[in-house]
N, C-alpha and C positions, 0 to 999 in steps of 0.2 A: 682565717679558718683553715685547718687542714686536719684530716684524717678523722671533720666533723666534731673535734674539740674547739674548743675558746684558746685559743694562743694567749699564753704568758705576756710575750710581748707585745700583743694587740692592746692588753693595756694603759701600755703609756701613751697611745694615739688613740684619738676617735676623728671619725669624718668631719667632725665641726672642726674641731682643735687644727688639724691638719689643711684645711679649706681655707679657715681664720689668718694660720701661719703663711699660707700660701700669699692669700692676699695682700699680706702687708708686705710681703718681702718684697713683692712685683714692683710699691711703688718707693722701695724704701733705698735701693741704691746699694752698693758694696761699702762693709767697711773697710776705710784706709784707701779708698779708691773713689774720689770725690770729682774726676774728670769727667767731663761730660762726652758721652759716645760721640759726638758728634768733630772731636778735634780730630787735630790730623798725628800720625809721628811724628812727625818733628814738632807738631805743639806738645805732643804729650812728652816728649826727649827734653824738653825747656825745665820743666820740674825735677826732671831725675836729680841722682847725687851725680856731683861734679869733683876731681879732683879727692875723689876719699879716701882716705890712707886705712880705712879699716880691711881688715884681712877678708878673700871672697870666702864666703860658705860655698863650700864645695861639694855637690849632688853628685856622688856616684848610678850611672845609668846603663840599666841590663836594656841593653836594646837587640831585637832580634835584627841585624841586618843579612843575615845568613838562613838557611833553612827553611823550614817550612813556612816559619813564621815571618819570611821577608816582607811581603807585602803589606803586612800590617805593622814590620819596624821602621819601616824606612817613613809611613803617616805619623807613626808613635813620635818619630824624632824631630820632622815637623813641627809637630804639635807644642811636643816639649820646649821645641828652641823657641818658638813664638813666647812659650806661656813667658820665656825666662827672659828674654828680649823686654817682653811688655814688663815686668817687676821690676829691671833694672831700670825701664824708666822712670816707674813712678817710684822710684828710690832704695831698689832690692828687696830684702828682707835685715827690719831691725839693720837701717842703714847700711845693709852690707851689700858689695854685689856679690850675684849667685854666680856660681860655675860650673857647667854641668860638667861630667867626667865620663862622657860615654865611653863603654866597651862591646863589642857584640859578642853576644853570646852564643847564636849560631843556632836556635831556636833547639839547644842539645840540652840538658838537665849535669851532664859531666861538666860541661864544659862551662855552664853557667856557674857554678860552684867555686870550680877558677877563678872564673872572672870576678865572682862578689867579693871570695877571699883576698883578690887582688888589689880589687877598689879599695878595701877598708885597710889590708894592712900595706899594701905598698904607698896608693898614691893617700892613703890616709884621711880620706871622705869623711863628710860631716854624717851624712845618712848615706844609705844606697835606695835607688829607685827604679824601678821595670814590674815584673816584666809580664808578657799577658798572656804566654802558653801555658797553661796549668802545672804539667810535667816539668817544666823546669822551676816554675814556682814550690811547688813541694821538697823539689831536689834541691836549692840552693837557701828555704826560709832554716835549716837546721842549721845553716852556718851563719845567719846571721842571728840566730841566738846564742851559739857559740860563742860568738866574739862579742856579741852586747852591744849589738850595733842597729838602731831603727831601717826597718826596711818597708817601703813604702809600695805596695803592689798596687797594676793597673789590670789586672786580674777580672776575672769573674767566677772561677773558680768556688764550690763551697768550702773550698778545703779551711779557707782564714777563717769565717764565722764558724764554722763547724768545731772548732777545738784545737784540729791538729797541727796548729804550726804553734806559735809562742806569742811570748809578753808583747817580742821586738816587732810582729807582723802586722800591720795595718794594711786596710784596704778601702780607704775612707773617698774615694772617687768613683765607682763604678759600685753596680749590685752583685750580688750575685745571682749565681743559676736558680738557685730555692725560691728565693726571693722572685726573682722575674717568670718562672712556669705555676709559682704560687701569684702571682697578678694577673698573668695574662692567658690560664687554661678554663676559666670561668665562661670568659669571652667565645674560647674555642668552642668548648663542647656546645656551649649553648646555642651559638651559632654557626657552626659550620656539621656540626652531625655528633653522635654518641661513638661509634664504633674508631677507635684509633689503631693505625699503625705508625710507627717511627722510625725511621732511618737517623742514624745516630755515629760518631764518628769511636773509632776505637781507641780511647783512652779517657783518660780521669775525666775530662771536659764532659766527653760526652754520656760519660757513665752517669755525671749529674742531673742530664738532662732524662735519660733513661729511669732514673729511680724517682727523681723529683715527678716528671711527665705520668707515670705510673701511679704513684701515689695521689696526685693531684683528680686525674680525670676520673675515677671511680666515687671519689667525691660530691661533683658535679654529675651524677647519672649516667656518667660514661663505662666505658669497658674496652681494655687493653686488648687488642687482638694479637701487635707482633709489634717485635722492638728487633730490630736489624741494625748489627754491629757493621761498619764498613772501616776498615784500615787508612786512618789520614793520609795514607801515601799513595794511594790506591791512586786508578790512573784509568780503568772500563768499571763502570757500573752497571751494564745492562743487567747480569746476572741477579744482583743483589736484589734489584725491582719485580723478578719472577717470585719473591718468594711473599710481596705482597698481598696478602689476602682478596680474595675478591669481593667479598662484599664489604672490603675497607668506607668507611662515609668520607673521613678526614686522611689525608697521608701526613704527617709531621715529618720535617725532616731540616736538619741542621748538618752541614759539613763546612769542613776547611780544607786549607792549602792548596795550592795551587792549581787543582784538577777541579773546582769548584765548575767553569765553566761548560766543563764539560762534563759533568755530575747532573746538570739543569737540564742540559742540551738531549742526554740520554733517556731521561727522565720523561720527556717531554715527547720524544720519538718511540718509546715504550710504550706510555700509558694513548697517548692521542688523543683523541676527541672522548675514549673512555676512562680517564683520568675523574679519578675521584675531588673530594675537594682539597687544595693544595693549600698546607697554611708552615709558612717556612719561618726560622732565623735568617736574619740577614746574615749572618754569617758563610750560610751557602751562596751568596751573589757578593759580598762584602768586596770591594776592589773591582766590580766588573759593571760595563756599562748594559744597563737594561736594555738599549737598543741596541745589543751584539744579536748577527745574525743566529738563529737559532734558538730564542728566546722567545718569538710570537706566541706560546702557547702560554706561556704566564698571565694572559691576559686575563683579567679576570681573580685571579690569584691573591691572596694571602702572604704578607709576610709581618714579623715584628723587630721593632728596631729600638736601640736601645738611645738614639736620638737619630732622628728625622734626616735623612740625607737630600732631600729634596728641598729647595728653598720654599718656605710657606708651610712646611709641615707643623712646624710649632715655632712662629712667627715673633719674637722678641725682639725690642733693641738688642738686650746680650745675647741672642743666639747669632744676629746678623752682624753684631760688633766681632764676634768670635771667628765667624765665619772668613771674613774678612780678613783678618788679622794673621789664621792659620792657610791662608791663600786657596780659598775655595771659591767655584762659581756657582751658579746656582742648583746643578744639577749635583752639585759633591766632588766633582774635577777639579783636578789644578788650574788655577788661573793660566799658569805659566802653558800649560801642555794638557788642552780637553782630555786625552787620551788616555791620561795619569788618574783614574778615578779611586777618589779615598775611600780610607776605612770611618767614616763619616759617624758611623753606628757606634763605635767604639775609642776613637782616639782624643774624643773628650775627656775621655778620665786621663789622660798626661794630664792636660791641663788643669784640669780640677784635683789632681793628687797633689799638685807644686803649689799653688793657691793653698790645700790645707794644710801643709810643709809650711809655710810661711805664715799663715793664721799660729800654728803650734811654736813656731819657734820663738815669735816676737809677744806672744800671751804666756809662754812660762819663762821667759827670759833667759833662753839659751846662750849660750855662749863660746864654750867650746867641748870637745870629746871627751869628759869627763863625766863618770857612773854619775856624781851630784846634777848636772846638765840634764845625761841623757833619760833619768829617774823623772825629774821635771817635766821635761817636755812629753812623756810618756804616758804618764798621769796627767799633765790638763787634756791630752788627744783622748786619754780615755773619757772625761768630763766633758766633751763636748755633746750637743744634743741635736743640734740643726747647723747644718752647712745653709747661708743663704741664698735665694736663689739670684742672680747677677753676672757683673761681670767678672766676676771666678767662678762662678758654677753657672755657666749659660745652661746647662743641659735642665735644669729647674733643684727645685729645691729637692734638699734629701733630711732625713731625720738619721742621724749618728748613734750609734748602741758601743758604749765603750767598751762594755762586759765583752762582745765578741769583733769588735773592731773592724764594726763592718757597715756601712750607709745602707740606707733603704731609699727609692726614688720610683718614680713613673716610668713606665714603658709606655711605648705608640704601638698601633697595628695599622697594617696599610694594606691597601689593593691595588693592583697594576690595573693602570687604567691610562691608554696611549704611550706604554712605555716608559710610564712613570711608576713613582710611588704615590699617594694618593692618604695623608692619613685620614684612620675613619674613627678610633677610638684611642683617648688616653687613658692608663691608667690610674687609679690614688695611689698613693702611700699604702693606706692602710690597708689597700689590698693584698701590698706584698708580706705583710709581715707574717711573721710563722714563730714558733714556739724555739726559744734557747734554748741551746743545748748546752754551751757551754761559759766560760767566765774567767777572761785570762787574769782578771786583776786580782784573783787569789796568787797567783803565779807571782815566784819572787821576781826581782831583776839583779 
């Protein structure tokens, strides 16, 4: 439901159908992944392919290790290299092993461009994969239609379901922004207050949250007071928090990069014990550890996550088998170094974009970088209807829309509570869905 209409695409799901699906997937297992969670690496390294003379498929990968978007490339690569590690053992993809081809991209939209054009025509990549700052994902999906090359984003971005990129762009592992403020603003209004403000970061990311957030809570009986644009590089916020309204109920607020912790910190020595109700993106804590000094006033608090950072938040063998795997402990830190706290919320979709990379290549029978190949594999990813929920998609299941090439899945909402997160509500599917807009598969290749 949005803007009080029947969504088009609400349609093809209802609450039973979706619940139903839910259910069977839980006890049903991954296809082509018949191992039992419970082996160890080296059991599961016993199965893989051994001595295989077939050529590797080779994944060109936009990884921010540079910029603003460091600390969410350096979990992204993580992520990736676990997913690709674990396929090669249980036998690649269509017996082949995988190889990733990272490049960083410098979390810059010029530079990414480079780099894709480079992937595909230098080192001659099967696909290209990344990346998850929006601004560069817009900047670089024009060239991978250009040269007729799948490009696989870890995005959240409306920009892929919304129309504006091409045939070549998928986004089949994470939701996006419409999608998740169309799930999880129902929740808000109803429960935390009518009157919104929002603080919002300044560019395409957060202009989605801005318009989508807007749209949404008027819906649900609310009313928009102030939408506050703040510059991702910004570095003092106190100012920005003066122009909060005072009779705000709810403050919404989502930022990134690197000044994150002290965006909270300020936030928090501002507002004080008069501090409205606080209902955030993890994105504004994403990488930081909730027990950092200067964080006590979150208590209490609000935030939502687009998976669970906290172990037990949403409790699966596949969430715990994944956890593992991509070396986390139970709070969302590095095994190796507590101090290294992930992007936990988001660096699922690597893993679940390579998963449907490998579902697409070995169902239309890919083979190699040729229009007849890349037309195949292009078309079954648009065919597709349900990602299952497992161990490829630990994050739970999603329902796939080919027309605009993009998943729909569940969000969590949490409350800090000892310095935790704490979740208190999931979302459905069917919550997220929202009316098409658009339908690449008119679009030639």
């Amino acid at each position: 439901m949005e803007n009080g209409k029947k969504s088009k695409g609400s349609r093809n799901i209802s609450r039973r159908s979706a619940l139903k699906t839910t259910g069977a997937l839980l006890g049903a297992g991954v296809a082509g992944i018949s191992l039992p969670l419970g082996r160890s690496s080296r059991a599961l390294a016993k199965t893989a392919w051994a001595g295989s003379e077939k050529a590797p498929l080779t994944i060109g990968f936009l990884v921010h290790r540079t910029g603003i978007g460091a600390g969410y490339g350096r979990w992204y690569e993580r992520t990736a290299n676990a997913a690709v590690k674990l396929i090669n053992e249980i036998g690649g993809i269509a017996g082949r092993p995988v190889q990733l081809v990272p490049e960083d991209d410098g979390t810059d939209p010029r530079r990414g461009t480079e780099v894709l054009e480079k992937l595909a025509v230098h080192h001659k990549v099967d696909f290209v994969y990344g990346t998850l700052f929006s601004h560069v994902v817009i900047a670089t999906a024009p060239i991978a239609g250009e040269l007729k090359i799948p490009y696989f984003v870890a995005s959240e971005g409306y920009h892929v379901p919304s129309g504006k990129m091409n045939r070549y762009v998928f986004q089949p592992g994470i939701t996006d922004v419409r999608s998740q403020i169309t799930g999880i603003s129902s929740w808000m209004v109803n429960n935390l207050g009518k009157k919104v403000t929002m603080i919002f970061p300044d560019y395409a990311f957060g202009y989605n949250h801005r318009d989508f957030l807007s749209q949404a809570v008027p819906v649900h009986g609310g009313k928009m007071l102030a939408k506050i644009a703040i510059p991702p590089t910004e570095s003092s916020f106190t100012k920005y928090f003066a122009r909060v309204p005072a009779n705000t109920d709810v403050l919404y607020h989502v930022m990134v990069g690197p000044g994150v912790l002290t965006f909270v910190k300020e936030m928090g020595e501002y507002f004080g014990k008069r501090a409205p109700q606080i209902f955030g993106f993890i994105d504004s804590l994403e990488g930081v550890d909730f027990a950092s000094p200067g964080l006590e006033f979150l208590e209490g608090t609000h935030f939502w996550e687009g998976m669970p950072r906290y172990e037990g938040g949403y409790s699966t063998p596949y969430e715990r088998f994944y956890r593992q795997r991509v070396g986390c402990n139970d709070v969302g830190a590095s095994i190796k170094d507590p101090k290294d706290i992930s992007t936990y919320a988001h660096m699922f979709s690597c893993w679940e974009t390579l998963f449907a990379i490998k579902q697409a290549v070995e169902q239309s029978g890919y083979k190699d970088r040729t229009p007849k190949d890349y037309r195949a594999l292009i078309e079954t990813m648009e065919n597709f209807q349900w990602f299952n929920e497992g161990i490829q998609h630990p994050q739970g299941p999603k329902k796939f829309v080919g027309k605009i090439h993009q998943s729909f899945g569940q969000q969590f909402i949490s409350k800090v509570e000892n310095r935790r997160l704490k979740v208190i509500h999931r979302t459905k599917i069917e919550d997220s869905i929202y009316e098409f807009e658009a339908d690449y598969t008119t679009q030639s290749l």
